[in-house]
N, C-alpha and C positions, 0 to 999 in steps of 0.2 A: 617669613610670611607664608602663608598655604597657600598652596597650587590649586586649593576649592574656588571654580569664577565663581561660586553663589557664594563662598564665605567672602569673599574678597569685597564683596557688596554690602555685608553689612554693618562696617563703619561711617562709609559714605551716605546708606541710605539713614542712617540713627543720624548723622549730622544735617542733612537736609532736612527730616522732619524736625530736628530742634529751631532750625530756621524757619520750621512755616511759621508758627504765629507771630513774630515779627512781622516777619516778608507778609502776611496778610494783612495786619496791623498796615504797612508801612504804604501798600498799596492803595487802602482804603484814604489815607490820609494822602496823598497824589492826587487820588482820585477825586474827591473833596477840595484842596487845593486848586484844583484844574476848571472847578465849574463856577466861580467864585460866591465861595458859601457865605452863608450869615453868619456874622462875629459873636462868636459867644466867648466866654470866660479860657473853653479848654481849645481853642484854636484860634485866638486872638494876637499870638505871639508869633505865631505860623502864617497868619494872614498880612499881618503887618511886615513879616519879611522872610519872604518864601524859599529863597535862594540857600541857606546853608540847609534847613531837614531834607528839598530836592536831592540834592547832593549826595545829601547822608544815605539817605535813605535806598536811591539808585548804588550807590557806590557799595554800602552792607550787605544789601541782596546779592548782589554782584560776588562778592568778594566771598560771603559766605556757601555761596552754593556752588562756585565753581572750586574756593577750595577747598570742598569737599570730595572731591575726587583725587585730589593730589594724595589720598590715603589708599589710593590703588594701585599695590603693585605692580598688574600687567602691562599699563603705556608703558612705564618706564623701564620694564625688564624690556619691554619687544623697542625700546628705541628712546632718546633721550628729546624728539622734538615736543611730545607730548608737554610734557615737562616744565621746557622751555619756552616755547610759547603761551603756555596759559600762565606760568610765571611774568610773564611781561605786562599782561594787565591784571594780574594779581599784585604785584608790588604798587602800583598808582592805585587802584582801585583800596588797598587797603588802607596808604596812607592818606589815600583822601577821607575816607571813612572816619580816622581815629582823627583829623585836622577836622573837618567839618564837627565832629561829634563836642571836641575843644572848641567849635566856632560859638554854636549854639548853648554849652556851658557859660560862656562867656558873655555874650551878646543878648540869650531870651531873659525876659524877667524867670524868674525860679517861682518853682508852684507855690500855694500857699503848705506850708510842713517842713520844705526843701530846704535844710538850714547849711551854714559855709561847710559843716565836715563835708555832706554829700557833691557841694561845689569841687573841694579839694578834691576828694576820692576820685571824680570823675576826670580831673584836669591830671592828675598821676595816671592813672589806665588810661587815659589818649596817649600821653606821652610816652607811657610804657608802649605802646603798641608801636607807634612810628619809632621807636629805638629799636626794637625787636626785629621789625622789617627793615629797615639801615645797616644793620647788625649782622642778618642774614643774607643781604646782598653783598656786603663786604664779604660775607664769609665763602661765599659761592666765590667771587671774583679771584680770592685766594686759594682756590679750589678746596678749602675748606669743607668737603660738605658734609660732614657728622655736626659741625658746627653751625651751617647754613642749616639743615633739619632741624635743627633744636632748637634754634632763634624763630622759625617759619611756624613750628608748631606752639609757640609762646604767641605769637602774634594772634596766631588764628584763636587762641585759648581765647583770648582776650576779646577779639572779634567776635565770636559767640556767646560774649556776657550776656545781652539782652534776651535767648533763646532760654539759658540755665536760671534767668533771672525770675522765668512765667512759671517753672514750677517752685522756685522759693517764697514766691510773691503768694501761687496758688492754695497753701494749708489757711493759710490768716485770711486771704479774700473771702472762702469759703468761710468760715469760723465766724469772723467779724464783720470784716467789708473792705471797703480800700484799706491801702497802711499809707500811714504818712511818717511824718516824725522820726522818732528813733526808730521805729520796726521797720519803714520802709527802707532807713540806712542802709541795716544790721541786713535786711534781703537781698538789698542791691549788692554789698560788698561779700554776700554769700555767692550771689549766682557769680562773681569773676571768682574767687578763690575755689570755689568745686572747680573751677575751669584751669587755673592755674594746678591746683594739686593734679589733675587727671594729666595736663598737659605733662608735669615734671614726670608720672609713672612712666609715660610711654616713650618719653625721653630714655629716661633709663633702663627701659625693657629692651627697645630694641640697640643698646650698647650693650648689653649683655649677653656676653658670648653663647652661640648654643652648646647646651652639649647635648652628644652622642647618647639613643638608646641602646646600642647595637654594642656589642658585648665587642672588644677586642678580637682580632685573630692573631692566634699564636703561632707562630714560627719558631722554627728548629734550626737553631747555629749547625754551620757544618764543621763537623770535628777533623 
């Protein structure tokens, strides 16, 4: 990792901005929720029962903004509570996220287009994600933690689908208009796999040993 504090910022601040339009999305819809709106068509499923998107919603922001910092070197070079503590409500906060996310697959009516694959897909990535975070906590406890990193960073992948979701969504909205049906699938199961493949890169980047620019020094056996 670089010793640059400005480079060292710009993983976290690239993953915080992928989180605003959610986190704004997800505020706006609180916000709405909270003044009790008029029922229409795309908030009727939400008003009739408000307790799991709450949830989701609180728990995503949560979970997405602060683990975005856990991509910065310096707490954790200068001391290990950083770390530590914001892992302890990073583990609840994201299993609540990927349980709540499962609740609402389950529980709201599905829009009209929303057919079972997109059901299915959604019910595998909740459940991938609370394995991932399970996974990584055992792995930590084992002091495990090349193993604990790489399950932590699978989770988070995952956690960030709906962020990578607004630019695969974004070509077609522009183009045509909403996506439903197959396109919408085909975008939603885009935005987690860019997220998984990027997560696997940097899985195995930082396993991989550095090497050396610095040319050898030679030394002279004494005869």
């Amino acid at each position: 990792m670089t010793a640059n504090p400005r480079r060292q910022w710009l993983i976290p601040t690239a993953l915080i901005l992928l989180t605003l339009v959610p986190m704004v999305a997800g505020s706006v819809r609180l916000a709405e929720l909270s003044t009790g709106p008029e029922v229409t068509a795309d908030n009727a499923r939400y008003v009739a029962d408000p307790l799991p998107v709450v949830l989701h919603i609180i728990s995503a922001c949560v979970y997405c903004v602060l683990g975005a910092f856990q991509f910065i070197p310096g707490p954790r070079s200068r001391g290990r509570r950083w770390h530590r503590y914001s892992g302890r409500l990073l583990v609840p906060t994201g299993i609540l996220a990927a349980v709540t996310g499962v609740w609402m697959t389950l529980d709201y009516p599905s829009l009209p287009g929303d057919g079972l694959a997109l059901l299915l897909v959604r019910l595998v990535v909740g459940s991938a994600m609370v394995a991932a975070i399970v996974l990584g906590l055992v792995a930590v406890r084992r002091r495990r933690f090349a193993e604990h990193r790489a399950w932590m960073i699978r989770a988070y992948a995952i956690g960030q689908g709906a962020g990578t979701q607004v630019f695969t969504h974004l070509p077609w909205a522009i183009l045509v208009g909403e996506a439903t049906g197959t396109p919408r699938l085909v975008f939603m199961i885009a935005g987690w796999l860019i997220n998984a493949v990027f997560a696997e890169w940097i899985i195995r980047r930082r396993r991989r040993p550095a090497v050396s620019t610095h040319r050898p020094l030679v030394t002279l056996e004494a005869r």
